[in-house]
Residue, then its C-alpha position, 0 to 999 in steps of 0.5 A: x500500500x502507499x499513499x497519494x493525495x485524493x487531487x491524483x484520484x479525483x476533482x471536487x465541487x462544495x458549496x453551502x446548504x444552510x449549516x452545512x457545507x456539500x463537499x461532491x468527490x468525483x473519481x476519475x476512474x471505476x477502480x479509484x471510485x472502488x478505492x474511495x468507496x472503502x477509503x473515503x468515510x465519514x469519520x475520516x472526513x470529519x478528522x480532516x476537517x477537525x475543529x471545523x464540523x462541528x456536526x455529523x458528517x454524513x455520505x452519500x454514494x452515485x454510484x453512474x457518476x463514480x461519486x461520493x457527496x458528504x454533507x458537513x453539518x454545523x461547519x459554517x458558523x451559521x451560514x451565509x451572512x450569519x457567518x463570522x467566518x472567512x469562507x461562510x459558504x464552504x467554497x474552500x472545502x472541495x479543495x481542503x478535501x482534495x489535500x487529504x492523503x488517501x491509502x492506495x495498493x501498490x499497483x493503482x496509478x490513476x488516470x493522468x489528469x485532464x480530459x483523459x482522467x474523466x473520459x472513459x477508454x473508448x474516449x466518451x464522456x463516463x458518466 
């Protein structure tokens, strides 16, 4: 086993819903989806993002787009112009989660980044 970053695997969209920020990952191939499946947890989501969920983290797996969508409950201080913090709408939280060093086999190279990494091998857009 080795370790890569989640950004070598997959991309990421977040945003906010109230509260709680929406963190989307998308892995660019069938195998590294298999690998987050197992890997990428709420618990481990919510270590990443410790002192900052405060709540329950909770997923939610897609699996024709390859995709886990975690929602991070009690995150933003309140949420939109409640909020006292810098990033009141969790827009930073995609790319916080894609720094996050993810446990691989040995023999997993993901797809190279780019086009190539979201299309699948007949060249189609895979969704």
């Amino acid at each position: 086993m080795r370790t890569i970053p989640l950004y070598a695997m997959a991309h990421a969209r977040s945003g906010d819903k109230g509260d709680a920020s929406n963190v989307g990952v998308l892995a660019y191939d069938d195998r590294g989806y298999e690998i987050l499946q197992g890997w990428l947890t709420p618990a481990r989501v919510k270590d990443h993002f410790e002192g900052l969920v405060l709540g329950e983290v909770e997923r939610f797996e897609m699996d024709n787009l390859r995709a886990l969508n975690f929602i991070l409950h009690d995150s933003l201080g309140g949420g939109g112009s409640a909020s006292l913090k810098n990033d009141a709408q969790g827009k930073t939280h995609a790319m916080a989660l894609l720094r996050i060093a993810v446990e691989v086999p040995d023999d997993y190279e993901p797809p190279g980044v780019g086009n190539e990494g979201a299309l699948a091998p007949d060249g189609e857009i895979s969704l």
